[in-house]
VOGU-3710 file (C-alpha; in Angstrom, 3 decimals, decimal comma):
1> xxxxxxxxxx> 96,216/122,722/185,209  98,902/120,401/185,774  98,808/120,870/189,613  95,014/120,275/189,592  95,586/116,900/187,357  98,229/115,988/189,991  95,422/116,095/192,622  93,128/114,276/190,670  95,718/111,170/190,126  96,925/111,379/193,641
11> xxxxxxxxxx> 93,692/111,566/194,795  92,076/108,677/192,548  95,150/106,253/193,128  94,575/106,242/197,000  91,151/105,938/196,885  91,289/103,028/194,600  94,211/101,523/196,981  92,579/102,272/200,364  88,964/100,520/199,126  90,552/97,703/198,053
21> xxxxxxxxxx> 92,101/97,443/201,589  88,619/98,848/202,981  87,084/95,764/201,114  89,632/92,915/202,196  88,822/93,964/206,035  85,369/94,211/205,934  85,172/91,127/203,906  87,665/89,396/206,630  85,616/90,487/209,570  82,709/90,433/207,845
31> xxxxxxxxxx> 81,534/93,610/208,794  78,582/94,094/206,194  74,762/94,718/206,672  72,144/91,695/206,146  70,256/92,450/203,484  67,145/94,034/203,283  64,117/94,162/201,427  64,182/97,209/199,701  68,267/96,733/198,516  68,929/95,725/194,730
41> xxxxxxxxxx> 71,781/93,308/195,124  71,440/90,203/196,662  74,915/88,971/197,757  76,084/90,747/201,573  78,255/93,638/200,825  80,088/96,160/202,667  79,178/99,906/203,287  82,246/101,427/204,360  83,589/102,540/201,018  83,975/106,061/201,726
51> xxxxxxxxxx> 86,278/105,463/204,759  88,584/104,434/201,023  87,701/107,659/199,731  88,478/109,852/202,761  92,032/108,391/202,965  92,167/109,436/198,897  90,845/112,942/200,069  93,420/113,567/203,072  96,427/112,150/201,643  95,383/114,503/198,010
61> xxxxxxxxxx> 94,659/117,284/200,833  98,475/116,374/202,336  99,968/116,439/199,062  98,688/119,415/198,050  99,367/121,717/201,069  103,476/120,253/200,389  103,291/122,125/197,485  104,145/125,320/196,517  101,248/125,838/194,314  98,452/125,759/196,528
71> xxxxxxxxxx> 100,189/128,437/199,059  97,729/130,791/198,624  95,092/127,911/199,493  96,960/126,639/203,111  96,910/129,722/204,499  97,152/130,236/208,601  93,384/132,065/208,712  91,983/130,332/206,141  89,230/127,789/206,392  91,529/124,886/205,754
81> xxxxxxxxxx> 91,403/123,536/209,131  87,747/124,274/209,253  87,133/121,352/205,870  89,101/118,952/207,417  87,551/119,128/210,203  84,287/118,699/209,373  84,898/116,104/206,576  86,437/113,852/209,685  83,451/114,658/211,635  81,310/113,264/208,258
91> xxxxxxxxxx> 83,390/110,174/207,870  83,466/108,964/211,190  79,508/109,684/211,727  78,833/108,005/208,432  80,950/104,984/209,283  79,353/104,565/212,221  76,061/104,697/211,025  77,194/102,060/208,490  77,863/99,643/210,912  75,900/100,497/213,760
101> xxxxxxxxxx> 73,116/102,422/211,622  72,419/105,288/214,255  69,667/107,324/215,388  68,418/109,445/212,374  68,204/112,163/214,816  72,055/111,683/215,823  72,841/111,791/212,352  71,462/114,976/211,406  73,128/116,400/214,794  76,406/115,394/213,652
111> xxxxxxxxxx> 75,783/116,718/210,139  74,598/120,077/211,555  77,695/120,464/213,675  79,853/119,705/211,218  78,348/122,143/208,660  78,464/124,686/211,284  82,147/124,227/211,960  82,854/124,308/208,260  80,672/127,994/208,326  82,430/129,290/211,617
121> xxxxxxxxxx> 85,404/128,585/209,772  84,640/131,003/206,989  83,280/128,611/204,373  79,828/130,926/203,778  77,874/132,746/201,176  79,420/136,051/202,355  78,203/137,641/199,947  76,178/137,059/196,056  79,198/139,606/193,656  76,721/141,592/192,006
131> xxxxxxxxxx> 77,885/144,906/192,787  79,141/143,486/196,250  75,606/142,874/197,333  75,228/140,508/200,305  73,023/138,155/201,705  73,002/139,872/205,053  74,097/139,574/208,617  76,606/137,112/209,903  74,298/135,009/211,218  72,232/135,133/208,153
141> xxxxxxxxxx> 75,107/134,131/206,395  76,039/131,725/208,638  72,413/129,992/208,767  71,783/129,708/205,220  75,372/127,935/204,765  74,719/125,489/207,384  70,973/124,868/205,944  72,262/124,624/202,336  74,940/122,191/203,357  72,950/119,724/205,706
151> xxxxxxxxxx> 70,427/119,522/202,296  72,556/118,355/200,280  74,488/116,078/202,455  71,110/114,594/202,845  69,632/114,885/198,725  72,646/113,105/197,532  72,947/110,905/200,558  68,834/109,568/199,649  69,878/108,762/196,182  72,356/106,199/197,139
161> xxxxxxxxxx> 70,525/102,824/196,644  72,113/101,441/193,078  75,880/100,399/191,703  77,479/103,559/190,965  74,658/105,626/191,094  76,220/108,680/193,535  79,838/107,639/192,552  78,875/109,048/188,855  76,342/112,062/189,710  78,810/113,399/191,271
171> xxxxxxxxxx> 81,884/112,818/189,332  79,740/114,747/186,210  78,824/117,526/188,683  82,135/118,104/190,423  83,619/117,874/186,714  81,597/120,408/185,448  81,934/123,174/188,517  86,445/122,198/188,318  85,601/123,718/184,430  84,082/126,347/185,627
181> xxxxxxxxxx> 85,924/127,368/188,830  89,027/126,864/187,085  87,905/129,010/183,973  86,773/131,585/186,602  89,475/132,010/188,538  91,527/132,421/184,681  89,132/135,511/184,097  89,072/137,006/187,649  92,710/136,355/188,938  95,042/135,826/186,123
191> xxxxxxxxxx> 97,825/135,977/188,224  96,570/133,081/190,605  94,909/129,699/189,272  94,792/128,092/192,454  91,677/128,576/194,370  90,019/126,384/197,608  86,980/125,443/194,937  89,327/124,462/192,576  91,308/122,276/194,663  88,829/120,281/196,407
201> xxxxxxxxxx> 86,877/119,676/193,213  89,858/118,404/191,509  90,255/115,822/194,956  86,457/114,784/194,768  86,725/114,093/190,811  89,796/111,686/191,785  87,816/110,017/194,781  84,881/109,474/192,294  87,412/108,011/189,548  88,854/105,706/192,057
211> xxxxxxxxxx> 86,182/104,583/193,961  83,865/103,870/190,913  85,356/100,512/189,782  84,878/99,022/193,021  81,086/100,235/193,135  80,119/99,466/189,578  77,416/96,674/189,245  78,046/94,585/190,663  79,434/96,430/193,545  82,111/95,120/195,800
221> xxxxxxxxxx> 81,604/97,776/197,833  78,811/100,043/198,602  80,004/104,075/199,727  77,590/104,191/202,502  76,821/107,117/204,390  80,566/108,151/205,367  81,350/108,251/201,320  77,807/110,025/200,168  77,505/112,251/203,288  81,169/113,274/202,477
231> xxxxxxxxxx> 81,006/113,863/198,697  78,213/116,508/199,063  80,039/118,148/201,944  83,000/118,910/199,747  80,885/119,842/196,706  78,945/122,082/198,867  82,176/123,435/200,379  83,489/124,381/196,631  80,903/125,668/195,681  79,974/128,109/198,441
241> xxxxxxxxxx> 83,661/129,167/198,962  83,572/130,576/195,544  81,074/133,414/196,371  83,525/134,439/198,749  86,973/134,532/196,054  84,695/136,698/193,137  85,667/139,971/192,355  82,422/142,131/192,665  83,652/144,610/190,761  84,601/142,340/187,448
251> xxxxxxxxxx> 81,064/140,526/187,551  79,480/143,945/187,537  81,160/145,246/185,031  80,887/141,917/182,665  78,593/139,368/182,853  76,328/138,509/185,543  76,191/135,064/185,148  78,972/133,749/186,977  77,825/135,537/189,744  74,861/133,141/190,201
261> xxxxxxxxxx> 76,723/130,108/188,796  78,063/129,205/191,742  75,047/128,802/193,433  72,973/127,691/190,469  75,592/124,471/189,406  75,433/122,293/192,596  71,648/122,781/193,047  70,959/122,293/189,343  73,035/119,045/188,987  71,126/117,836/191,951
271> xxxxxxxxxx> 67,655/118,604/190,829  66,716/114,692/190,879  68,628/114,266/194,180  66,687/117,346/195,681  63,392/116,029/193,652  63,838/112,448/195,432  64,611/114,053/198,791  61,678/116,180/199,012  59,354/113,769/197,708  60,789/111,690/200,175
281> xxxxxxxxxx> 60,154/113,177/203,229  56,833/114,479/202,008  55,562/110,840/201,677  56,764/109,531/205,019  55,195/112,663/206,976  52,186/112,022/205,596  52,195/108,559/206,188  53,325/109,270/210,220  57,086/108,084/209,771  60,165/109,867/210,482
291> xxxxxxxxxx> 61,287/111,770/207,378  64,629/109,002/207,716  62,865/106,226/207,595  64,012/103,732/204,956  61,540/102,581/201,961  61,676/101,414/198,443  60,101/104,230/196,518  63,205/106,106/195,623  63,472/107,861/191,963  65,921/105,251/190,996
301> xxxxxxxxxx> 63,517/102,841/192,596  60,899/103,857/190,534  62,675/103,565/187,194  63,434/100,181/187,751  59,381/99,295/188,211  59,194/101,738/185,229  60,805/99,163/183,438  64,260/100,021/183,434  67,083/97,959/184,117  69,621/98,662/187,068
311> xxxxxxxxxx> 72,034/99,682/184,593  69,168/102,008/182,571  68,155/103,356/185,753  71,493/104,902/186,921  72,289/106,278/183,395  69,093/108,311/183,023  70,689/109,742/186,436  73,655/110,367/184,679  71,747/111,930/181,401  70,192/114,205/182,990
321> xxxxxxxxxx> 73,048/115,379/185,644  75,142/115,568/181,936  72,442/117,669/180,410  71,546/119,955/183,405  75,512/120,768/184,041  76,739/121,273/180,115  73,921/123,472/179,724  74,768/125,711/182,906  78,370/126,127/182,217  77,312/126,859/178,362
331> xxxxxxxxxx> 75,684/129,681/179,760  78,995/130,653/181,272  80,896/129,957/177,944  78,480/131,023/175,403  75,758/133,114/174,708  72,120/132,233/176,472  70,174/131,261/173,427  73,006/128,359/172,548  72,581/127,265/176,292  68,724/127,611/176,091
341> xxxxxxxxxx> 68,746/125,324/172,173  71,082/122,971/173,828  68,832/122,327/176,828  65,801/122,626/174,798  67,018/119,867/172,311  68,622/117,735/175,100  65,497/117,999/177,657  63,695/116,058/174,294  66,224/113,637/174,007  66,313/112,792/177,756
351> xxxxxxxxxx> 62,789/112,668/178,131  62,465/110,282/175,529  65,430/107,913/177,121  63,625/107,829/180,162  60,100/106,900/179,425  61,464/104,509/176,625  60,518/101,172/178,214  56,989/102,524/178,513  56,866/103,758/174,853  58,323/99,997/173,817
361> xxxxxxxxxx> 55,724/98,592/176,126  53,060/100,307/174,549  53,930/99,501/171,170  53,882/95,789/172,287  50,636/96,089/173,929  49,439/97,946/171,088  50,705/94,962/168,079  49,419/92,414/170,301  46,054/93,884/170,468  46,014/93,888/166,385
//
């Protein structure tokens, strides 16, 4: 654990070094957006942000291959070269887009190449280790790790639009699948902690830690596409690399939820993301607009006009990303029916928080009618 905590330091020191620098340039140059209508702050700010966090994530990435530890990581045929290449292609498409704002179409072109070099380079759902079943052919494999990895680039990149929003989904996600990678890898190889999921969750909790007070409201610095667009490639990376490090034989002969766990974590702690994104794209088609084009009618959008603050909006995000990923690694830890009570009681208890300002207004409404 102490390498991993290592990682997380390194990684959260350079990221919180590197933004401030990212922010003194921009601000210099004044290379920031105007603002538009549909943004919640109202002072220009920078988008670059995540140009901070990919120096945190190659110098952790540096650090970590000059140590003896993560040998079994920085190996010569393993997909090393594959991540870091495609995490450069992601930061340099997203910071162009942030100051140039591309094409849409170019975008999703760069995000599909890059998610098909990380797959060519062995990061795929080989296989699901339930008896050693797989998913099928190479290029079945291959397909469904590209598709699954341009999605979420693009769900958590669409919920990017308040202070700290992404920065903190994330940070409880990625925290949540380090707990349970790590705990994994204790149960499967005893002999060998250090895993490729381990290791770049452990980086993206530090790039989340470091960037964060720069982004909190109100935000000196915005992550932009080349931060969002390269958070969910790494958590996506993590989490499909573990299918590929189980050992089918100990899931069938124990428990089969871990084998699905791996899967079921980064998709469940991105249900809103994935809830905004479709909705999303099903409400421009409809109205005859690109499924990229820009509007203000977001999730977190809509919980501001629901009558929560900026502040209230982005933690029923984070209540709800909390609840979803303690109650999937509980069913890792502990028997299903404690998972199933916690969610039960906690789905209550969230649902409440969110609709609160309409229950308050209601009870207003409803006094000053008597």
């Amino acid at each position: 654990m102490r390498a991993y905590l290592l990682m997380i330091a390194v990684s959260a020191i350079v990221t919180f070094l590197a933004t401030h620098l990212v922010i003194k340039i921009t601000r210099k140059y004044k290379i920031y957006p105007e603002i538009r209508s549909r943004d919640s702050h109202s002072v220009p700010t920078p988008r670059l942000g995540g140009l901070g966090m990919f120096a945190g994530f190659l110098v952790a990435m540096g650090t970590a291959a000059s140590l003896g530890w993560f040998k079994s990581v920085f190996v010569a045929d393993g997909p090393i070269m594959g991540v870091l290449i495609a995490a450069s292609i992601i930061a340099i498409l997203g910071a162009l887009d942030d100051v140039y704002d591309l094409d849409w179409m170019l975008k999703l072109g760069g995000q599909f190449v890059a998610a098909g070099i990380l797959a060519w380079n062995g990061v795929q759902i080989v296989s699901l280790p339930i008896g050693g079943i797989t998913i099928g052919s190479f290029g079945m494999s291959f397909t469904v790790s590209v598709f699954l990895t341009v999605l979420i680039m693009n769900a958590v990149n669409f919920i990017d639009g308040l202070d700290g929003l992404v920065a903190g989904v994330v940070l409880i996600g990625t925290s949540t699948f380090f707990i349970y990678s790590y705990l994994l890898a204790q149960k499967t190889t005893p002999s060998n902690y250090f895993s490729l999921a381990s290791l770049i969750s452990a980086i993206v909790i530090g790039m989340c830690l470091g960037f964060l007070p720069h982004n909190w409201r109100p935000a000196k610095i915005f992550m932009g596409d080349s931060g969002a667009l390269l958070l969910a490639l790494l958590m996506t990376t993590s989490a499909v690399s573990v299918t590929g490090q189980l050992d089918p034989s100990f899931i069938a002969e124990s428990n089969l939820m871990p084998a699905f766990l791996p899967m079921i974590i980064p998709l469940a702690i991105l249900v809103l993301p994935l809830l905004d994104f479709t909705l999303a794209v099903i409400r421009r088609l409809r109205a005859g607009k690109s499924p990229f084009a820009a509007d203000r009618q977001h999730l977190h959008h809509r919980l501001q006009d629901f009558g929560h603050g900026h502040l209230g909006s982005v933690l029923v995000f984070y209540v709800w990303t909390t609840l979803i990923s303690a109650t999937c690694l509980l069913l890792f830890l502990e028997p299903a029916e404690w998972a199933i009570a916690f969610g039960s009681i906690g789905t209550v208890l969230a649902l409440i928080y969110t609709v609160w300002p309409v229950l308050i207004r209601k009870l207003q409404e409803r006094k000053a009618g008597n």
